[in-house]
C-alpha positions as CSV (number, residue, x, y, z in Angstrom):
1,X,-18.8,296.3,-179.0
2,X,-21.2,295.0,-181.7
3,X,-24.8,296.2,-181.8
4,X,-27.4,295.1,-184.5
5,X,-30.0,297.6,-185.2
6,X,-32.9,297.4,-187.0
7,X,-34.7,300.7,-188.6
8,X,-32.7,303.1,-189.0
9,X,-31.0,304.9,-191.8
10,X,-28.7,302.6,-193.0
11,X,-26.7,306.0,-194.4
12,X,-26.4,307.3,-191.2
13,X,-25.3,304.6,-189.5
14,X,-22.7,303.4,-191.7
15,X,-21.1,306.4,-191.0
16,X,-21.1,306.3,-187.6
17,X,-19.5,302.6,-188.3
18,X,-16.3,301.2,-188.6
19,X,-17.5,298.0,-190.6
20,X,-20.4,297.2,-192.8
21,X,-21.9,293.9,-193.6
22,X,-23.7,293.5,-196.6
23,X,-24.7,290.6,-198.3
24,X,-26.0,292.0,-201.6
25,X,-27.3,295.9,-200.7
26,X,-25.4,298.6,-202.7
27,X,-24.9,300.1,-199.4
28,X,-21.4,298.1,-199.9
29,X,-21.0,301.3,-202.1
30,X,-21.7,303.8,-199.9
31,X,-19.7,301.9,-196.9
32,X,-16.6,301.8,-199.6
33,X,-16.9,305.4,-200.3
34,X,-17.0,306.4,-196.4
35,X,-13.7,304.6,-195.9
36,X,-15.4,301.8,-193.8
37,X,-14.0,298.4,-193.8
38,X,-16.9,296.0,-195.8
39,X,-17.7,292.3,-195.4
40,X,-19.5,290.5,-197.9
41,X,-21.8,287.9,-196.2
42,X,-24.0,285.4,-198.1
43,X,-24.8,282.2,-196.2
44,X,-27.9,281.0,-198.3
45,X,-26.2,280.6,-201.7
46,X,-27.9,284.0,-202.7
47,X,-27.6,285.3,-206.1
48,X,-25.2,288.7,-205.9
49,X,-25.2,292.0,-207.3
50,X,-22.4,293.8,-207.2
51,X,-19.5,291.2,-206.1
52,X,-17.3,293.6,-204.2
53,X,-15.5,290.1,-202.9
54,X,-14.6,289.0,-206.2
55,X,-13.3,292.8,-206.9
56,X,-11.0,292.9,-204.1
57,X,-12.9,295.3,-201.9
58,X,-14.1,293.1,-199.4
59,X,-13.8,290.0,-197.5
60,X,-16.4,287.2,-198.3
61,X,-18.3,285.0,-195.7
62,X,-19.9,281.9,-197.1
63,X,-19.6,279.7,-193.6
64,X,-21.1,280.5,-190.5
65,X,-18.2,279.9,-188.5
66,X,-16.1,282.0,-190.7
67,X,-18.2,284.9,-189.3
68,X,-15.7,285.7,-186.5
69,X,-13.3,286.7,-189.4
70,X,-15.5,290.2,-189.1
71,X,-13.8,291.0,-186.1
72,X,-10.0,290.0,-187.1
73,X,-8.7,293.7,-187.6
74,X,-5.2,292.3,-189.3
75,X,-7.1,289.9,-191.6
76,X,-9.0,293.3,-193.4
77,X,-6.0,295.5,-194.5
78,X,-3.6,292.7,-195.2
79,X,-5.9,291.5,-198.0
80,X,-7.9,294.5,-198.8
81,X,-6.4,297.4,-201.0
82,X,-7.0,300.8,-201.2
83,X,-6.2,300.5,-205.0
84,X,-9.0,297.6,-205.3
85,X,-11.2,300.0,-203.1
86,X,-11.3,303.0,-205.7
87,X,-11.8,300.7,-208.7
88,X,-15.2,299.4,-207.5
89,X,-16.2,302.6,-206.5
90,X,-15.6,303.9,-210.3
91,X,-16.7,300.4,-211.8
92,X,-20.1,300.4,-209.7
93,X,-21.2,303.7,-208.0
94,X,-22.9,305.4,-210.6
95,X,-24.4,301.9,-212.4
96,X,-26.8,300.9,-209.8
97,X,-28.6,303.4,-209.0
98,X,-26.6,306.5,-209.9
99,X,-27.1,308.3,-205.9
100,X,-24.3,307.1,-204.1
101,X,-22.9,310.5,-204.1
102,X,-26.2,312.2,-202.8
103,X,-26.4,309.8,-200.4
104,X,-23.0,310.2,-198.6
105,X,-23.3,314.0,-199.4
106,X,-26.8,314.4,-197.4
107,X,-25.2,311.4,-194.7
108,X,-22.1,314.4,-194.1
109,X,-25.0,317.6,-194.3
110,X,-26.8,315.8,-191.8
111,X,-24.2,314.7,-189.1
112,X,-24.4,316.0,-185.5
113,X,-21.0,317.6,-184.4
């Protein structure tokens, strides 16, 4: 099932998530750190910021029909490493912004169980 939805805290709900999509939002960060799987999507040639593509940490999408590759479960972990993973996490998480931590902390704190 795929549901887009619009305001709400994007924390939150990538951790209710199994995939993120991101084209150039350091939530890629925070998605990596939760374990989810993360797609890099940029259709409009847009300039971006942290290229978790190029670092092995997540699968690209320049084509509109290559969209569909989102939902190919074997296509992620055969070319996505846990190794590649935890090297942009250490390379970016604390350069951006310097609260990916806090966020995912207070995302856990706040959880319903």
């Amino acid at each position: 099932i795929v549901k887009v939805i619009k305001w709400y805290d994007a924390v939150r709900l990538t951790s209710f998530s199994k995939k993120m999509v991101v084209s150039h939002s350091t939530l890629g960060l925070d998605a990596l750190v939760l374990g989810k799987e993360l797609y890099q999507i940029n259709l409009i040639d847009y300039r971006i910021r942290i290229p978790f593509s190029e670092l092995k940490s997540a699968i690209y999408i320049d084509k509109k029909e290559d969209v569909r590759l989102i939902f190919e479960e074997r296509l992620y972990r055969e070319k996505i490493s846990n190794s590649d993973i935890e090297k942009t996490i250490k390379e970016f998480a604390f350069q951006i912004d310097g609260r990916t931590t806090e966020r995912i902390l207070d995302s856990i704190n706040t959880q319903e169980v």
